[in-house]
Each structure stands twice: as structure tokens, then as C-alpha cells.
C-alpha positions in Angstrom: 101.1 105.4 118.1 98.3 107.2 116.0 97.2 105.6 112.7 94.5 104.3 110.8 94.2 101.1 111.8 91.8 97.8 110.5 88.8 99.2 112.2 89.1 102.5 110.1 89.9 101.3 106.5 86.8 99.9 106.0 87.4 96.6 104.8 83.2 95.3 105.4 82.6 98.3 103.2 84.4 97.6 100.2 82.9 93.9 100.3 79.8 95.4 100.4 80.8 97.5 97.8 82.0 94.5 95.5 78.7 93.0 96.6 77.1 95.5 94.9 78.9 94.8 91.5 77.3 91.3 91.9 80.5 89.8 93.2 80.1 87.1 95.4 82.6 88.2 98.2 82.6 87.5 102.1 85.1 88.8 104.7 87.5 86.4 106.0 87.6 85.3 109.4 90.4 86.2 111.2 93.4 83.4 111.4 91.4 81.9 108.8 93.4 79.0 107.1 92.5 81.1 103.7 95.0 84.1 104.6 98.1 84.9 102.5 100.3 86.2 105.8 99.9 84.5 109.3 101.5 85.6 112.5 102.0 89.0 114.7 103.9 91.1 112.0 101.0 92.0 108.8 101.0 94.1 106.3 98.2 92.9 105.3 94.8 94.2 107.2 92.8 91.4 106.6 90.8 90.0 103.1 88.1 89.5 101.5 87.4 86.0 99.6 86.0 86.5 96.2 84.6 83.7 94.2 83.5 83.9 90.5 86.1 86.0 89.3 90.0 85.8 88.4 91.3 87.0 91.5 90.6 85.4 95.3 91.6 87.6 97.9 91.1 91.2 98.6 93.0 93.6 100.7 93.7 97.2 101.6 97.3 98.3 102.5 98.6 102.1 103.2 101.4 102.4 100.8 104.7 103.0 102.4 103.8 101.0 105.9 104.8 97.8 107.4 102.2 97.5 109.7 99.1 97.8 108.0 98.7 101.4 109.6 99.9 105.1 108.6 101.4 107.1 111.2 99.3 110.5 111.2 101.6 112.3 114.2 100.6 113.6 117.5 100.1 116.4 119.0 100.4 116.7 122.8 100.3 112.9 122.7 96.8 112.8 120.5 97.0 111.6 117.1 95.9 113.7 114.3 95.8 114.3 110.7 97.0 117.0 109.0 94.7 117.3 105.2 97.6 115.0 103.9 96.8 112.2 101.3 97.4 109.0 101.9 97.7 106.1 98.8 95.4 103.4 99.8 96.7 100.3 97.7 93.7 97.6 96.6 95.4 94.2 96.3 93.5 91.7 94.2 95.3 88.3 95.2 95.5 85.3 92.3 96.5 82.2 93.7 99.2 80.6 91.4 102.7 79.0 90.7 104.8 81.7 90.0 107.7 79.9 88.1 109.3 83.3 87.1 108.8 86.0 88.9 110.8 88.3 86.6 108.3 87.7 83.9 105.1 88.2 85.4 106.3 92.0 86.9 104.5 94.3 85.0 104.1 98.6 86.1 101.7 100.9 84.5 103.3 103.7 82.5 101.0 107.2 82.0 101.5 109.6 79.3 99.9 113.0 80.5 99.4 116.1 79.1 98.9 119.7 80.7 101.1 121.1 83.3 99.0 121.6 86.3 96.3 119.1 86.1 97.7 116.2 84.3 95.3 114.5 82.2 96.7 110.6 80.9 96.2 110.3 77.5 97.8 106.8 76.6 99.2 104.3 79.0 101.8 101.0 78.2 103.3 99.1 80.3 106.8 97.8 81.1 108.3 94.5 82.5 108.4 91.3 81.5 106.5 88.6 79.3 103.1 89.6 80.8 104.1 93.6 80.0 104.3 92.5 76.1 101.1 90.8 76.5 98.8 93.6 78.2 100.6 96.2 75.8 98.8 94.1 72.9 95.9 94.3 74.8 94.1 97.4 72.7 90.5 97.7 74.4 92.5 96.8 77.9 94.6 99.9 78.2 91.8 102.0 76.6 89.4 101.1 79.7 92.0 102.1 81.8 93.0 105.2 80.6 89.1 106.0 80.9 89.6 106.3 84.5 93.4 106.4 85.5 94.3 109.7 86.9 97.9 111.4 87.1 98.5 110.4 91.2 97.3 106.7 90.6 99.3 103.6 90.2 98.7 100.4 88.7 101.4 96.8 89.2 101.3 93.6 89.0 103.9 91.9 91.5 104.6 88.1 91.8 105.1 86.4 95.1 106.7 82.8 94.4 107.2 82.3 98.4 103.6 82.0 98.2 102.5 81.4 95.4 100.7 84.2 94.1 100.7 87.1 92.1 99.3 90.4 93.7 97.5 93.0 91.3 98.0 96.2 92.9 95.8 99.5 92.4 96.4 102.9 94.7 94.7 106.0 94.7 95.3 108.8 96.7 92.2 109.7 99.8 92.8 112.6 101.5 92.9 112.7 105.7 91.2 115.7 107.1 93.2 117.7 109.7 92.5 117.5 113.2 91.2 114.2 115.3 92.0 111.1 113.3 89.2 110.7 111.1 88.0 107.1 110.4 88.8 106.0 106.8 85.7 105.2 105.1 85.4 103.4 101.6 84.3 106.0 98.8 83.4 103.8 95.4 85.4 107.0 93.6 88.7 105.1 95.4 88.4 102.0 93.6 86.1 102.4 90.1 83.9 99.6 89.3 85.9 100.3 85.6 89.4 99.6 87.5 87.8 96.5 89.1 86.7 95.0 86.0 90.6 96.1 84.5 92.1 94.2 87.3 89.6 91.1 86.5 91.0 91.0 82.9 94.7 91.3 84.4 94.0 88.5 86.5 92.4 86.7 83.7 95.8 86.8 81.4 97.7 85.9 84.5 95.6 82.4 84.6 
């Protein structure tokens, strides 16, 4: 089957890439005893251990798989692409007791304005006892309106199984048409401003 698969979504890159925010991160090993998801079935590509900041882990998913891969089609039996945008999802892990899952779900809300090219002009967000807390948080949603765009998304899910809460944030990147094209890490993906966002997150979740 054709996809975009660990070798493609450039997981060494965007450690680099946090390494160059001053982040002390490292790729994990794989079946290292440090992974969230073990076993044949993933969704999960692999992660990134981060250290110094609120969140630990660090991974890339392909919203709307199960596999950690994006069917692109196939023509003639070759895969290939077809200019189609795919939302790459950056999960920053915090390792915690979850005692109430319900509570700690949160999901960005965008105002926009304009018809064609949507501009957000005010965000808030909506779900439990954590939503009530980041909509108090003034300077918070104003750095992330700075760089939130219409297509992005923004949650915060709790996993009490095991014992974490996953901070979620997808944008968009566009596959070209023709041969699969390796997915490569563009810093315009994942802002250094959305980082530091999800660090705060994290931070209220502690």
C-alpha cells in the first residue's frame, strides 16, 4: 500500500528543529521502555524525549489514520500523490494521572472573519475544568491567535489507560502530485510561537 511512512515524516528533523529552540530532545530508540504504545499495531510513529520542559514525548501522526501512514492511492500499482493536504498532528505527551478525563478535554474554538481567506481574530476554548482555566488565560490565547490559522486545530485529550494527557496541534502540508514525495519538516508546520503555547498548556496541566 502507498503512504508516507516513518522514514518520510521526518521525525530526526523536527528534533533537530526543537534542538534549535534550545530544547534538550533526543529520538527514542525503537522498543524503548520510554514509549507510550508498544506492539505491532501504532499509531504512533515513534517519539522524541524532551527534557526541561512541561511536556515528555514528542510525536507526529497523520490525522484520520490508524497506522501511522496516509494512504496517497496508486496508479497502475505505484503510489502517488495527488496536490492533496494532509493534517500532520504534533503530539506533545505529559506523563500524568488522569483522574478525570472529562475535565481535562479541552478544543480550541476560532472566531474568523472574511469569507475567502479566513483570518481568526479571537479564539476560547470549550470543555471541561481545564477549558475554564485557559479561557482566563488572557496573554495565552493572544499568542495563539498570533499564529493560528483558519485550517489549524488545537486539543488537549486525556488518556487515563496510560496515564497521560496528549496536547495535540495539526496543520495542514500539502503533498505534491505525482511519485510519493518524502515528507520533510518545514518549521512553518509547527511555529516556535505554537511550541512555546503548548509548553504553557502543559504547564497548567502539571
Amino acid at each position: 500500500m502507498g503512504g508516507v511512512g516513518k522514514k518520510f515524516v521526518g521525525l530526526d528533523a523536527l528534533c533537530e528543529y526543537y534542538q534549535g529552540l534550545g530544547i534538550k530532545a533526543s529520538v527514542l530508540p525503537d522498543k524503548s521502555s520510554e514509549a507510550v504504545q508498544k506492539g505491532i499495531i501504532k499509531q504512533d510513529i515513534g517519539y522524541i524525549k524532551v527534557t526541561g520542559r512541561n511536556f515528555d514525548l514528542v510525536t507526529i501522526r497523520m490525522k484520520g489514520t490508524t497506522s501511522g501512514s496516509y494512504d496517497l492511492g496508486k496508479v497502475h500499482g505505484v503510489p502517488i500523490a495527488s496536490k492533496q493536504k494532509i493534517p500532520f498532528e504534533y503530539h506533545h505527551i505529559v506523563r500524568t494521572n488522569v483522574a478525570d478525563e472529562k475535565a481535562l478535554k479541552a478544543k480550541l474554538k476560532k472566531k474568523t472573519k472574511g469569507v475567502i481567506s479566513k483570518e481568526v481574530v479571537a479564539v476560547s476554548w470549550e470543555g471541561g475544568r481545564l477549558a475554564a482555566t485557559l479561557n482566563s488565560k488572557v496573554e495565552l490565547n493572544k499568542s495563539i491567535v498570533a499564529f493560528i490559522t483558519s485550517p489549524d486545530d488545537l486539543r488537549v485529550e486525556p488518556d487515563k489507560k496510560n496515564k497521560l494527557i496528549r496536547i495535540v496541534f495539526s496543520r495542514p502540508s500539502e503533498i505534491k502530485s505525482g511519485l510519493v514525495y518524502g515528507f520533510k519538516f518545514n518549521r512553518n508546520l509547527l511555529p516556535k510561537e505554537a511550541v512555546n503555547a503548548i509548553d504553557k498548556i502543559a504547564g497548567f496541566i502539571r
